[in-house]
C-alpha positions as CSV (number, residue, x, y, z in Angstrom):
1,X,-148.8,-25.8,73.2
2,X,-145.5,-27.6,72.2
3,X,-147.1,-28.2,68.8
4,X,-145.0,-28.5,65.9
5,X,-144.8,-25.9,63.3
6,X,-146.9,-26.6,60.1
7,X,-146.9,-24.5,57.3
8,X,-148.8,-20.6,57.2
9,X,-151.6,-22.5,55.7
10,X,-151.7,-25.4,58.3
11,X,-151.5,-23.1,61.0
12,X,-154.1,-20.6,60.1
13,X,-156.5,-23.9,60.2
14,X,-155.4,-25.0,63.2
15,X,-156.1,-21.5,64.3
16,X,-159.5,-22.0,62.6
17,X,-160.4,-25.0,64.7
18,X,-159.3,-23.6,68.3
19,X,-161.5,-20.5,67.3
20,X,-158.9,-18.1,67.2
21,X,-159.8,-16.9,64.0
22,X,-162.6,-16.4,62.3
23,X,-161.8,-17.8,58.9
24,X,-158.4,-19.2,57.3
25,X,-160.0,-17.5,54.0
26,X,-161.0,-14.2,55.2
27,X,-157.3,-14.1,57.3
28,X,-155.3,-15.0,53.8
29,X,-157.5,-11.7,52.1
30,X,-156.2,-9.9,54.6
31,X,-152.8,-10.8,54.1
32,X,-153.5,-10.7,50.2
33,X,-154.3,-7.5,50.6
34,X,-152.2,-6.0,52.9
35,X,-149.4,-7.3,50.2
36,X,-151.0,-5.5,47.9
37,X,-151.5,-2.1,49.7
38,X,-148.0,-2.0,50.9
39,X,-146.0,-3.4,47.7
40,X,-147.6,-2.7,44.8
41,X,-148.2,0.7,43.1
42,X,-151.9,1.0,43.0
43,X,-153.0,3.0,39.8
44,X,-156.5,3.1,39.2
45,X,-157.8,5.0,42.5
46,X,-161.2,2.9,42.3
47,X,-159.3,0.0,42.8
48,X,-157.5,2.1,45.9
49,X,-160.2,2.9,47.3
50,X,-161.5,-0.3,46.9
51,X,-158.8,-2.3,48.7
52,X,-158.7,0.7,51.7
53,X,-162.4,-0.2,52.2
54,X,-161.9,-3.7,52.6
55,X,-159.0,-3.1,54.7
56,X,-161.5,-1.2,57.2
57,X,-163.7,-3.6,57.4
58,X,-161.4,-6.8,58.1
59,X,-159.6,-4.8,61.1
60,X,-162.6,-6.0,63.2
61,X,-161.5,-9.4,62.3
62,X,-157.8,-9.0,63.7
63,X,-158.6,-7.2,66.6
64,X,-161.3,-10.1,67.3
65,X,-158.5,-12.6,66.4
66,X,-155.9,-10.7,68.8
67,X,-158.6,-10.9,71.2
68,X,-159.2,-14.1,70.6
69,X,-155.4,-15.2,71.4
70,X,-155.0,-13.7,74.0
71,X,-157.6,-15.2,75.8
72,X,-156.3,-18.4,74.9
73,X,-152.7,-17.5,76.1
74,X,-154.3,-16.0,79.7
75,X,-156.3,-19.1,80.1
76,X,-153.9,-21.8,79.3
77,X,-150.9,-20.0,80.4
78,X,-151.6,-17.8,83.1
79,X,-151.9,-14.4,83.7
80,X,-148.2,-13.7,84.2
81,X,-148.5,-12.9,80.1
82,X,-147.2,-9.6,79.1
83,X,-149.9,-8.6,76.1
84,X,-150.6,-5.7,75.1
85,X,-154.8,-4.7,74.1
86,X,-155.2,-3.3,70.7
87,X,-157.5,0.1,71.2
């Protein structure tokens, strides 16, 4: 789109706005908590389980938001886009 690169947080509502995600909150948790799953040692296995619950349950949200992209790229750039479809 030419557009000039704001910061993570800018972008994400950009994002927001042309529908291709869902929610600039809900897409920081999951990044929020994918930083937690993969870099911090995670004692109390409630709290594990916890965070692998709510990891399940926002992978919807990315595949809808890869979805969501994608169409965007097809439609305003063509269908000569190599992307691959999460399964």
């Amino acid at each position: 789109m030419l557009e000039t690169p704001g910061s993570a947080i800018d972008n994400l509502d950009r994002m927001e706005k042309l529908g291709l995600i869902h929610s600039v909150d809900e897409w920081l948790e999951a990044r929020n908590l994918r930083n937690r799953l993969i870099h911090e040692y995670m004692r109390d296995p409630a709290e594990f389980v916890e965070a692998l619950n709510r990891a399940g349950e926002l992978v919807p949200r990315l595949i809808g938001a890869f979805r969501s992209m994608k169409a965007y790229a097809l439609e305003h750039w063509g269908e000569g886009l190599s992307l691959v479809t999460p399964t």
